[in-house]
C-alpha positions as CSV (number, residue, x, y, z in Angstrom):
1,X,0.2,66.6,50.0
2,X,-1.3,67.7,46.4
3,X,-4.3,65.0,46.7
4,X,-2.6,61.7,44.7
5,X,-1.9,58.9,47.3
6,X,1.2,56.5,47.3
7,X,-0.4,53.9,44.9
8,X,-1.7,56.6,42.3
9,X,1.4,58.5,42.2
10,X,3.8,54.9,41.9
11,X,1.1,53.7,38.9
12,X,2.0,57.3,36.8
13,X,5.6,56.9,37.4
14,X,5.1,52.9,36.4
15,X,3.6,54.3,33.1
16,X,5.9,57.3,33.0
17,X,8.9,54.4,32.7
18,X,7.3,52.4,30.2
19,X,6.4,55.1,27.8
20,X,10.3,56.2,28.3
21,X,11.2,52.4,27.5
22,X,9.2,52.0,24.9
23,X,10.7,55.2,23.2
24,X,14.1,54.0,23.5
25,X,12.9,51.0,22.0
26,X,11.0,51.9,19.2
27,X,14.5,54.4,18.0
28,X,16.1,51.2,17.4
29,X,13.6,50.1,14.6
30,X,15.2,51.0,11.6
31,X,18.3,49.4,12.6
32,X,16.9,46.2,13.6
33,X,15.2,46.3,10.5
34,X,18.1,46.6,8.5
35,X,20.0,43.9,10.7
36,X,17.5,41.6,10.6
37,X,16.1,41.9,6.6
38,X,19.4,41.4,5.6
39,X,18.8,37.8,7.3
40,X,15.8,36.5,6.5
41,X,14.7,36.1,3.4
42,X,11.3,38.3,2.8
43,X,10.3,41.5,4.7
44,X,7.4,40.3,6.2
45,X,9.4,37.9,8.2
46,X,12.0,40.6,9.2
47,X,9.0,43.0,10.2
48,X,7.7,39.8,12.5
49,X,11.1,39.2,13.6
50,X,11.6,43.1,14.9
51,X,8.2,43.7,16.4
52,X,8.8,40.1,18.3
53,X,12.4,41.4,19.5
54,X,10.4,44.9,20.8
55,X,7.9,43.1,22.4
56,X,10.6,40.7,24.3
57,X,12.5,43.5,25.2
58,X,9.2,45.8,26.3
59,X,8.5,42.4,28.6
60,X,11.9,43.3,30.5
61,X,10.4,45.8,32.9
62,X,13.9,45.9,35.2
63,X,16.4,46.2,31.7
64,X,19.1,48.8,32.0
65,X,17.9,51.6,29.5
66,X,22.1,51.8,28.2
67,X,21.7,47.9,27.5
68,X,18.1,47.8,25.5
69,X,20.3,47.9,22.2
70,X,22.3,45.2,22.9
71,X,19.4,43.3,24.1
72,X,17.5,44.3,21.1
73,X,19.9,42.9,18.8
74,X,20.5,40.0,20.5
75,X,16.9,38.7,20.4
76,X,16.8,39.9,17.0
77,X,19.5,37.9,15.7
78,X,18.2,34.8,18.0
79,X,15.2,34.7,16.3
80,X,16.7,35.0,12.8
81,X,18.2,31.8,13.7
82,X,15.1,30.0,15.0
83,X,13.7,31.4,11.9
84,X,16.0,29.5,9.6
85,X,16.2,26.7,11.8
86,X,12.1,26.7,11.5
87,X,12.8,26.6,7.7
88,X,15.3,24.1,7.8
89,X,13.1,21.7,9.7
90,X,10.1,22.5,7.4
91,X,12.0,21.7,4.0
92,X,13.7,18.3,5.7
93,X,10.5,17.3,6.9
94,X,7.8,18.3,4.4
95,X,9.2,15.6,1.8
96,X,7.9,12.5,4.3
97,X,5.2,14.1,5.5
98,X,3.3,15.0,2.6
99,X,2.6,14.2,-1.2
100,X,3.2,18.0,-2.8
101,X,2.1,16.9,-6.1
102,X,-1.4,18.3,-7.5
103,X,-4.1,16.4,-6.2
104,X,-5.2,13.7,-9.0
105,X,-8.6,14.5,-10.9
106,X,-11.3,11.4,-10.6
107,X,-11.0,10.1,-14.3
108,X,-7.1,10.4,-14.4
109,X,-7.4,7.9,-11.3
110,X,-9.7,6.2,-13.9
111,X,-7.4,6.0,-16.6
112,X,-4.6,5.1,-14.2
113,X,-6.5,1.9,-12.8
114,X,-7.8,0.9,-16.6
115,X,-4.4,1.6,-17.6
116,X,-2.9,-0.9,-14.8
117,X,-5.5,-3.8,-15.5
118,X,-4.0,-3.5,-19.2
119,X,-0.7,-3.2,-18.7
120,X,-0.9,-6.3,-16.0
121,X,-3.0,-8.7,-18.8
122,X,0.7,-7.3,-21.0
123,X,2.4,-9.4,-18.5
124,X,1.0,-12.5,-18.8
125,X,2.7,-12.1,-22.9
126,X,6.3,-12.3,-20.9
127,X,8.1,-15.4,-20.9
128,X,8.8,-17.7,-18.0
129,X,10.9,-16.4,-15.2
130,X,10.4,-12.6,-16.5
131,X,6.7,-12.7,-16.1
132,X,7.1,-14.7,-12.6
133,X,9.5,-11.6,-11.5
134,X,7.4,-9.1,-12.9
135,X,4.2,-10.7,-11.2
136,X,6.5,-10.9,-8.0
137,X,7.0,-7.5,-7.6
138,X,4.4,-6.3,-8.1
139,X,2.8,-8.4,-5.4
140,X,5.2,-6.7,-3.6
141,X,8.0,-9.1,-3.3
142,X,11.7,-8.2,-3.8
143,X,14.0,-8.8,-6.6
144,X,16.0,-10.6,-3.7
145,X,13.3,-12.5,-2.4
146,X,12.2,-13.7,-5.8
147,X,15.3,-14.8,-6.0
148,X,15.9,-16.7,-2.7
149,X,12.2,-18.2,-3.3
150,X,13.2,-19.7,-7.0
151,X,16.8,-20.8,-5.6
152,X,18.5,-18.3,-8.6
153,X,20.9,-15.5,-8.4
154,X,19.9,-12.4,-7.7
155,X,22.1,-11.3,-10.8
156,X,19.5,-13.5,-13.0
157,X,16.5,-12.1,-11.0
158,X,17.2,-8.5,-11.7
159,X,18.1,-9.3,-15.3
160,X,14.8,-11.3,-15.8
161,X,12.9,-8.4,-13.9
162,X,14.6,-5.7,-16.4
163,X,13.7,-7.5,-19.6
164,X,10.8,-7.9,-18.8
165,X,10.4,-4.0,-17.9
166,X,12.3,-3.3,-21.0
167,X,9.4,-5.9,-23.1
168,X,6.4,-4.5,-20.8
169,X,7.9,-0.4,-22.0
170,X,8.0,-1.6,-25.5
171,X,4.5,-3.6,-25.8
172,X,3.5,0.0,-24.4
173,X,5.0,2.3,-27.1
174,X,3.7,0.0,-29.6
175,X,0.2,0.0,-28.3
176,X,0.4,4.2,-28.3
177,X,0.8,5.1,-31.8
178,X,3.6,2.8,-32.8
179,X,5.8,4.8,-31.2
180,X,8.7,3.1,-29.9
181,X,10.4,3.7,-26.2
């Protein structure tokens, strides 16, 4: 015997085989690369997406060295799709989960409110059933419930609702500069 015992010599041939493997799987870089960028839409992605598939297929200590390729490509392309799908979910979702406008300033939300108590004293300059639908809604009561409430159509509801708008957007315009809506 030349001195190495059964575990020693088993734990260099272990590492032998993985540095093999992980030669044979590094040479397929470049063509992942070019499979997968051509995929997904910036390189950084495609560069996570490769070294993901590498490190997936490195994980498979018992893979057939003639099937690595295959493999490679196969986890490469599966996680271009869960990629997109990822992205997918992201831009469906994102609208309901968040408000992506800039963040207000303190005196715009200033103006805003100042500009709301006006515009709601405007209101009371409405006639009749306009100003009552106006004042509904924006208590937070429907066009339809207005209606149902008032025993009227919901026809005349909406009609009194956008007149009133239409009077509200004018009384604005004036107000501004005499500019007119």
């Amino acid at each position: 015997m030349s001195g190495i015992g059964d575990p020693e010599l088993h734990e260099s041939q272990e590492e032998l085989r993985r540095a093999l493997s992980w030669e044979v799987i590094a040479g397929h870089r470049e063509r992942l690369m070019r499979l997968v960028r051509r995929r997904l839409p910036n390189a950084q992605d495609a560069e996570d997406c490769v070294q993901e598939a590498m490190l997936r297929t490195a994980a498979c200590g018992d893979l057939d060295r003639e099937r690595i390729g295959h493999f490679l490509t196969s986890v490469a392309l599966r996680l271009c799709v869960d990629s997109h799908r990822e992205q997918e979910r992201s831009r469906l979702l994102l609208p309901r989960t968040a408000d992506v406008r800039t963040p207000e300033t303190p005196d715009e939300g200033v103006c805003d409110r100042d500009f709301g108590r006006w515009l709601l004293r405007q209101v009371y300059l409405l006639r009749g059933r306009e100003r009552q639908v106006v004042l509904a809604r924006a208590h937070g009561i429907s066009t339809l419930e207005f209606a149902r409430i008032h025993q009227i159509s919901v026809k005349a509801a909406e009609g009194a609702f956008t007149r009133g708008r239409a009077r509200l957007r004018l009384i604005c315009a004036r107000s501004m500069d005499g500019v007119v809506a």
